[in-house]
C-alpha positions in Angstrom: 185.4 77.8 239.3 183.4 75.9 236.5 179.6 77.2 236.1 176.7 74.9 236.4 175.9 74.2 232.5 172.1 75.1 233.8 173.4 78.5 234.8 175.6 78.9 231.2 172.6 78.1 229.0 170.1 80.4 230.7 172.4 83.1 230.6 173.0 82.8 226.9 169.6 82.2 226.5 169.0 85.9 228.4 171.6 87.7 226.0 170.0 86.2 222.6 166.8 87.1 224.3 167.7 90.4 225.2 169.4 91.1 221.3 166.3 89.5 219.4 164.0 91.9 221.3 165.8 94.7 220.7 165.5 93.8 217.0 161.5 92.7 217.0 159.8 94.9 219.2 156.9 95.6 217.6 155.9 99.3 216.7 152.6 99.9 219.8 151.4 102.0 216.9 150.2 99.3 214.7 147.0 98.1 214.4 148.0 94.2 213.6 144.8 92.4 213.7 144.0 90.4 216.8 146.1 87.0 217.8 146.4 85.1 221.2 148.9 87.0 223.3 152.3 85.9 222.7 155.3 85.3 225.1 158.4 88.2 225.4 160.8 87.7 222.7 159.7 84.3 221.1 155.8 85.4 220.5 153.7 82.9 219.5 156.3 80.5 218.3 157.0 78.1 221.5 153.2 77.9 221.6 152.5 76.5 218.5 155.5 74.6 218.5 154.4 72.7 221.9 150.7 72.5 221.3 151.4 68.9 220.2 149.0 69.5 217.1 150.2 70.2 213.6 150.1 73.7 212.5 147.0 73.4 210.7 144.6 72.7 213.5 146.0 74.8 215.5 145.0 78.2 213.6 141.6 76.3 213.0 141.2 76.1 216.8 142.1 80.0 217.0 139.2 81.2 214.3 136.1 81.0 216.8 137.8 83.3 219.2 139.7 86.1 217.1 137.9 86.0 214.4 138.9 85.6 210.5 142.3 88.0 210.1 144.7 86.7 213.0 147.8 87.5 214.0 150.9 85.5 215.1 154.1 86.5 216.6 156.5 83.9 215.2 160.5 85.0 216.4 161.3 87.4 214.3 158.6 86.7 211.7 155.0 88.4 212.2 152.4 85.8 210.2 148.8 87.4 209.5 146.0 84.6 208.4 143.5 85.0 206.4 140.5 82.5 206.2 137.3 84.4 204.8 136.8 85.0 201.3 136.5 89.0 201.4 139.5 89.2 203.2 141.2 87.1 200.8 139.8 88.9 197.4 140.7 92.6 198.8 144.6 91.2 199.8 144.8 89.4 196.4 142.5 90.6 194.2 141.7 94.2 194.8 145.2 94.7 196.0 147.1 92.5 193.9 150.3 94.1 193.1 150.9 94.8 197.1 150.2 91.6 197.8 152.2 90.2 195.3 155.9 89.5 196.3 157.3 86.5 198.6 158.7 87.4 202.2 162.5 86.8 203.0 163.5 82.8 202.8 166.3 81.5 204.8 169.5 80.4 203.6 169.0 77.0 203.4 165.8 78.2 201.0 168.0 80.9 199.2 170.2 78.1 198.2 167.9 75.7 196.9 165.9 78.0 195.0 169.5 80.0 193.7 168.6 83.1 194.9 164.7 83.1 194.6 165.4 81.9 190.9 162.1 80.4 190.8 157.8 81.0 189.6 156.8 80.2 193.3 159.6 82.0 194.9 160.7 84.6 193.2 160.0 88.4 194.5 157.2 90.4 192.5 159.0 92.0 189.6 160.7 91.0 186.1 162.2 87.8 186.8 159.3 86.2 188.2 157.5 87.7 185.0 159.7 86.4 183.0 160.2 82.8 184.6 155.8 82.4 185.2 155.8 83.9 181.4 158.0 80.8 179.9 156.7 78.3 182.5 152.7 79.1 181.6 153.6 79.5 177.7 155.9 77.1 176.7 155.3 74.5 178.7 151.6 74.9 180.5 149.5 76.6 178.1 146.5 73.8 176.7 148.5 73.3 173.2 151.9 72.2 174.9 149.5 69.6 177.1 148.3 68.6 174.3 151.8 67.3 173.0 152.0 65.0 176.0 148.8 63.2 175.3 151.3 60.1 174.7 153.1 60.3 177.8 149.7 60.7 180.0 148.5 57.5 178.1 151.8 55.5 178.8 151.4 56.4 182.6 148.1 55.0 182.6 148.5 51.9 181.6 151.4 51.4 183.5 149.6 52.5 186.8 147.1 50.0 186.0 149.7 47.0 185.5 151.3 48.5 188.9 148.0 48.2 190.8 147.3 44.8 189.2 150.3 43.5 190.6 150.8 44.7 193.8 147.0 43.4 194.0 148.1 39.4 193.3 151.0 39.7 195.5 149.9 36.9 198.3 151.1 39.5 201.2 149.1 42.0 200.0 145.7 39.8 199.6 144.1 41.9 196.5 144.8 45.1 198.6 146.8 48.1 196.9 149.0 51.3 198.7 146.9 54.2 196.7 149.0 57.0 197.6 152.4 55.5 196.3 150.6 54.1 193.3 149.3 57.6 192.3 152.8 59.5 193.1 154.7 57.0 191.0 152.6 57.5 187.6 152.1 61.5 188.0 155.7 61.5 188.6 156.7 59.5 185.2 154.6 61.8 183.7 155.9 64.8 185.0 159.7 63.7 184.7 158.9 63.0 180.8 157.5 66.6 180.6 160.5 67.9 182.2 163.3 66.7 180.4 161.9 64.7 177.4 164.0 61.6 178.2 163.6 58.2 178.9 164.0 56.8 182.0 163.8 53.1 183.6 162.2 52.7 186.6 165.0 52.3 189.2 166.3 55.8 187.9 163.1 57.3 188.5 162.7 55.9 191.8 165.7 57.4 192.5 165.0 60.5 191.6 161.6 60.5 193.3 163.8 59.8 196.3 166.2 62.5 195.7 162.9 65.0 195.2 161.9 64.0 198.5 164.9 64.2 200.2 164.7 68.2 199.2 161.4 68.8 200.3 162.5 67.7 204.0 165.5 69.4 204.0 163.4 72.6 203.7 161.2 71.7 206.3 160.6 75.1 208.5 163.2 74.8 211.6 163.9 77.0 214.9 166.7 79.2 213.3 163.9 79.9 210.8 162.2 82.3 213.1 164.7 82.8 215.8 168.3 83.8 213.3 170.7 84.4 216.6 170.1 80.4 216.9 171.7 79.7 213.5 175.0 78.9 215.0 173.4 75.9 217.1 172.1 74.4 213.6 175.2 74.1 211.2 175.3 70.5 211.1 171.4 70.9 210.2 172.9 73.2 207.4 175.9 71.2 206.4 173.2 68.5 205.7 171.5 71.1 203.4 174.4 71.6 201.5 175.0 68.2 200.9 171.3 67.1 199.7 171.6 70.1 197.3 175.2 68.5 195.9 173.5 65.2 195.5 170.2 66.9 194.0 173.0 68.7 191.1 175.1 65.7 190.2 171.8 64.1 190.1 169.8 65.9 187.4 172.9 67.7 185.5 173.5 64.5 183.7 169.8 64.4 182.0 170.2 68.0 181.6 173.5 67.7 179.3 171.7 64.4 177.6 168.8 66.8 176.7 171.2 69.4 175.3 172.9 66.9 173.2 170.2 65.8 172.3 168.8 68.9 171.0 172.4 69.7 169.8 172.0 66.1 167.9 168.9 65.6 166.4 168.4 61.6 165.9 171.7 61.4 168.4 169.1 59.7 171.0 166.4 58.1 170.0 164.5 58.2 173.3 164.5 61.6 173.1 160.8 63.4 172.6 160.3 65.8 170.6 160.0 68.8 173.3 160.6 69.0 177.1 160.0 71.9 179.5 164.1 72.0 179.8 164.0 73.2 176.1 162.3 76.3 177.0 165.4 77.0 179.8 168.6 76.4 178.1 168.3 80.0 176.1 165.5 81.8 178.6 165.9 85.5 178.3 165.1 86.8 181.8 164.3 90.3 182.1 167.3 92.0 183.9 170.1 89.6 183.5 172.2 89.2 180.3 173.1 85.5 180.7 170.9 82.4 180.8 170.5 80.0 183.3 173.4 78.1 184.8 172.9 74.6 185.1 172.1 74.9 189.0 169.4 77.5 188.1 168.1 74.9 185.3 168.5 72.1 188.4 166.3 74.3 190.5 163.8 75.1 187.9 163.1 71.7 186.8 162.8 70.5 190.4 160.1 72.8 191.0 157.9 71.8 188.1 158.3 68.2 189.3 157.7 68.7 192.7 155.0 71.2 192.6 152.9 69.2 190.4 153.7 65.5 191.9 152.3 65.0 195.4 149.0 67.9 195.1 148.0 65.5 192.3 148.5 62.2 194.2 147.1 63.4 197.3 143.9 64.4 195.5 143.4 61.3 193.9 144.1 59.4 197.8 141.4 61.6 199.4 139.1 60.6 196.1 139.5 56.6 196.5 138.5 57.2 200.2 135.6 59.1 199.1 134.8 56.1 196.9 135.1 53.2 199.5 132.7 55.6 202.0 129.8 56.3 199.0 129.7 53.4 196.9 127.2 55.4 194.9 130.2 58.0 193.9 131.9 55.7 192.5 129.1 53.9 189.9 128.1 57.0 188.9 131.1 57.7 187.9 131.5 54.5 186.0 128.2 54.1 184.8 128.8 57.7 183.1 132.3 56.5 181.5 130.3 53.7 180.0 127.7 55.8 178.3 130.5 58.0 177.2 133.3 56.3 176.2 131.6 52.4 175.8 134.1 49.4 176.2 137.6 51.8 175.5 140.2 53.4 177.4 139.2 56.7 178.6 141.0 59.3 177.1 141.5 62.8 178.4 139.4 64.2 175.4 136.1 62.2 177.6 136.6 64.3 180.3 134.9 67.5 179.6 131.8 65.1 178.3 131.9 63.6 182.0 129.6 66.8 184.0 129.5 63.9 187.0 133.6 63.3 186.9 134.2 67.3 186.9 131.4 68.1 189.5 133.4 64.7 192.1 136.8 66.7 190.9 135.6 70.2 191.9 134.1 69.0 195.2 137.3 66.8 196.0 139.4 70.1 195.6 136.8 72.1 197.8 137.4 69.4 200.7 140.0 67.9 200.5 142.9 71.2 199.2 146.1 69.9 198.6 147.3 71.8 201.2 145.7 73.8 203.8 148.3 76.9 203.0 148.7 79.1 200.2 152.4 79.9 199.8 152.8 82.5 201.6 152.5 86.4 200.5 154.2 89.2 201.4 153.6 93.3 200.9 155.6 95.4 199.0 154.4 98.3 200.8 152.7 99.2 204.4 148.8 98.4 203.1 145.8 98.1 205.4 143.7 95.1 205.1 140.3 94.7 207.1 140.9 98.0 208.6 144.0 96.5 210.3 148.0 97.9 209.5 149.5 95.1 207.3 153.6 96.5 207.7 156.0 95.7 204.8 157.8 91.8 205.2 154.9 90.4 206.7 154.0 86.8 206.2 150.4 86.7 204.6 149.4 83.3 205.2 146.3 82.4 203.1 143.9 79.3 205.3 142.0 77.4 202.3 139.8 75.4 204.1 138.3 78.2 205.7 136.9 79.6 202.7 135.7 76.1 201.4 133.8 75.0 204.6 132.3 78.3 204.9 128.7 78.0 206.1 127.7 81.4 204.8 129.1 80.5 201.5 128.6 76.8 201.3 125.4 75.1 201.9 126.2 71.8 204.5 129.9 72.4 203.9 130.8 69.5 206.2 129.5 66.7 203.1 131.0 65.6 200.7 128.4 66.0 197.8 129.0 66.3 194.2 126.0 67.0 192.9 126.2 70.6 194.9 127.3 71.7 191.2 124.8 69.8 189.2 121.3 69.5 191.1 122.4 71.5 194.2 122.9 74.4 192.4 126.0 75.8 193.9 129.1 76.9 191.8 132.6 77.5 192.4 135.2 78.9 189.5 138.4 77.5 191.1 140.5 80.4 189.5 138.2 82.9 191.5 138.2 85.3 188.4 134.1 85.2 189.0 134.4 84.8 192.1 135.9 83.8 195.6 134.4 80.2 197.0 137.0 78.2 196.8 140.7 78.8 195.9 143.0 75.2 196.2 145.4 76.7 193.8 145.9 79.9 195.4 144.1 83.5 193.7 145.5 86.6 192.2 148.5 87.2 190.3 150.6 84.2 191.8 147.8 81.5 191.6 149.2 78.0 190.6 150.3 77.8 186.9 149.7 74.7 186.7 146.0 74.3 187.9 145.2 73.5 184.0 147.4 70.6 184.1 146.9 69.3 187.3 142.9 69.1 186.9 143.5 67.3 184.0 145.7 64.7 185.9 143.7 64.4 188.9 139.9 63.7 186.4 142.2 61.3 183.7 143.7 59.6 186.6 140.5 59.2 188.5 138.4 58.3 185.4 141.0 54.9 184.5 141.3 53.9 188.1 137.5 53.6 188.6 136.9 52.3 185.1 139.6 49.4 185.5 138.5 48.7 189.3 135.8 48.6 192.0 137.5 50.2 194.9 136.4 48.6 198.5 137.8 48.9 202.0 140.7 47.0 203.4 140.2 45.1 205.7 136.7 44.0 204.4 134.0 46.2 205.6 136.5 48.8 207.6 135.8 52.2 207.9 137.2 54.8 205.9 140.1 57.3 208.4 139.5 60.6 207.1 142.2 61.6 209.6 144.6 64.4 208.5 148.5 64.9 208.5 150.8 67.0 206.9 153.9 65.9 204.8 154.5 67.9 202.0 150.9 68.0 201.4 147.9 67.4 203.6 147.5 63.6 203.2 145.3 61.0 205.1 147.1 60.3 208.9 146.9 56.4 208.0 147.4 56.1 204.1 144.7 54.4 202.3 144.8 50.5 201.3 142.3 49.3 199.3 140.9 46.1 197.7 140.7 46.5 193.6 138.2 44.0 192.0 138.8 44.3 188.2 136.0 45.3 186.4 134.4 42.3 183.9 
């Protein structure tokens, strides 16, 4: 007699059921900190999942009722969030080293990253020394920025003849896609940084495609949090395996131009004189006797393009929509280029004589974080936060926004206001070494290495675009959709077009 299939998946669904409890009942005598009560076996996770918003707004609409510290039952994961500055400062600051390490990834994630072989993912100890040492040195520090003046410059200019352009294009009527615009110059720059090559604009399109193509395919999924359902997802991770193919035979053959080139000096004479893939070919790495493979080299260079490429762009979205919504943001801003840099281009060495350009860049990052989530921590050790039990393997989840619209730290933190840091008053040290008020890079011992770098993008980019253009609305006297969604970053739900009126 053939079963209902009704009656076969409920009754599979009742074993996994019954063996993921058995491995994720939680200990009655821990005090986790308070969370909405979850279903058996699943938690939390089917609720979030089906609440229909993204998971952003979801923890947002949880803060009023349990308060700062929350917990979540994900599967087989238990997530505690953070959104209150003391909170955040005793995990990561007074309690550093605990907080320090990364939780377990998937393997779909262990794959791409070869084994946590990366600054962002690697666990608390001497590779990820190592690895954030070379990274922050050799390639980060302010005299190795310094030696890609050139290459910022080049970007520039062609981001303006991009936007000029697409602008006289009759289908676009004078309007530009900011967003795209923005990710395709901080990507040149970034891919010239990374393997000190030249590249023609199809090839880099491609590889932009390739990048993005990654960042999906690690996308959070069920068998993420639920591990007896990996067997339902293997065409999911046969996909995987094939995007990470295609991202290897991809960048291998710019990695072996680089080391011939090196190998060769004068052999290619697009090469530049020094690339962050210099710095990997002979890395010593604490613990291991043999350099990077090429796959590890794959992975490492795909994490300094993509962690530096869409934060940047993003930022410099949300501050063209700023622009458009308070005209007066933007002539301030020009009308202080003018008086510091006269009728040339501005240059990166302007910026620090700009107080109005820093104090727009500091406020933009306090609003409008590139993303909403820290990566995420885990503990190395059982550790009590807040009073509550914080059990090893954790997920720490940091919430930014909830420590940059803070009322009790921020005065009117709803407004967009600049001149909170110049007239107003009110500071903020974005590496929170004096002090916690706003953190869009993440705090502690694994903030972003690259805050220097992407600061300067964000300010040199901002500072040409409103010194070429006027930015206005499109359509003609529309309003401005400060809506939210998440991609790989938090980006505007409807992404910005604007008019560009070039300046006389």
């Amino acid at each position: 007699m053939e079963l209902p299939s009704t009656l076969i998946f409920t009754t599979i669904t009742l074993i996994v059921s019954a063996v993921i409890f058995s491995l994720t009942r939680p200990n009655s005598r821990l005090n986790l900190p308070p969370g909405p009560p979850g279903w058996p076996i699943v938690g939390n996770l089917f609720q979030v999942a089906g609440s229909g918003k993204p998971f952003f707004q979801y923890v947002r609409d949880l803060l009023p009722k349990y308060g700062p510290i929350i917990t979540l039952k994900m599967g087989t994961r238990t997530m505690i969030i953070l959104s209150q500055a003391d909170l955040v400062h005793e995990a990561l600051i007074e309690k550093g080293q605990v907080f320090a390490t990364r939780p377990a990834e998937n393997p779909t994630r262990v794959v791409f990253s070869c084994n946590k072989f990366t600054v962002n993912a690697a666990l608390y100890g001497p590779v990820w020394r190592s690895l954030r040492r070379n990274m922050v040195q050799n390639a980060l520090s302010s005299s190795k920025l310094r030696t890609f003046r050139e290459v910022r410059v080049t970007a520039m200019d062609k981001l303006v003849d991009r936007l000029k352009a697409e602008a006289e294009t009759a289908e676009n009527g004078g309007a530009v896609c900011v967003l795209k615009n923005a990710r395709f110059a901080v990507f040149c720059i970034l891919l010239s940084m990374c393997f000190g090559v030249e590249m023609d604009e199809k090839t880099i399109e491609e590889i932009d495609e390739m990048m993005k193509m990654v960042l999906i395919t690690l996308d959070p999924r069920l068998d993420d949090y639920l591990p007896l359902l990996r067997p339902f997802f293997s065409k999911k991770r046969k996909l995987a395996m094939e995007v990470r193919e295609r991202q290897i035979a991809m960048l291998v053959p710019f990695i072996e131009r680089r080391r011939a080139a090196i190998n060769s000096p004068g052999s290619d004479p697009t090469a530049a004189e020094f690339s962050y893939l210099d710095t990997l070919f002979d890395l010593t790495v604490d613990g291991r006797k043999d350099p990077p493979t090429n796959p590890e080299i794959v992975t490492l260079c795909s994490e300094f393009l993509n962690g530096g490429t869409d934060t940047t762009a993003t930022a410099v979205e949300w501050a063209i929509a700023r622009f458009i919504e308070t005209p007066a943001i933007q002539s301030r801003i020009y009308d202080e280029i003018k008086s510091v840099v006269g009728e040339r281009k501005v240059d990166e060495k302007d910026i620090e004589k700009m107080p109005y350009l820093n104090a727009v860049v500091k406020e933009l990052l306090r609003k409008h974080p590139p993303t909403y989530f820290s990566l995420t921590h885990s503990v190395t050790e059982p550790v009590k936060l807040g009073g509550y039990d914080i059990p090893t393997g954790t997920n720490v989840e940091i919430f930014i926004p909830g420590i940059g619209e803070d009322p009790k730290i921020w005065t009117d933190p709803e407004r967009f206001d600049p001149d909170r840091f110049l007239t107003g008053g009110e500071s903020a040290d974005i590496t929170g070494v004096s002090g916690l008020k706003m953190i869009p890079f993440g705090v502690g011992r694994r903030i972003c290495p690259g805050l220097g770098m992407a600061t300067v993008h964000v300010s040199l980019m901002i500072g040409r675009m409103v010194q070429e253009f006027e930015w206005r609305s499109w359509p003609e006297n529309s309003k401005v959709d400060f809506s939210e969604k998440v991609e790989f970053t938090v980006v505007m739900k409807n992404t910005l077009r604007a008019m560009i009126i070039p300046r006389v």
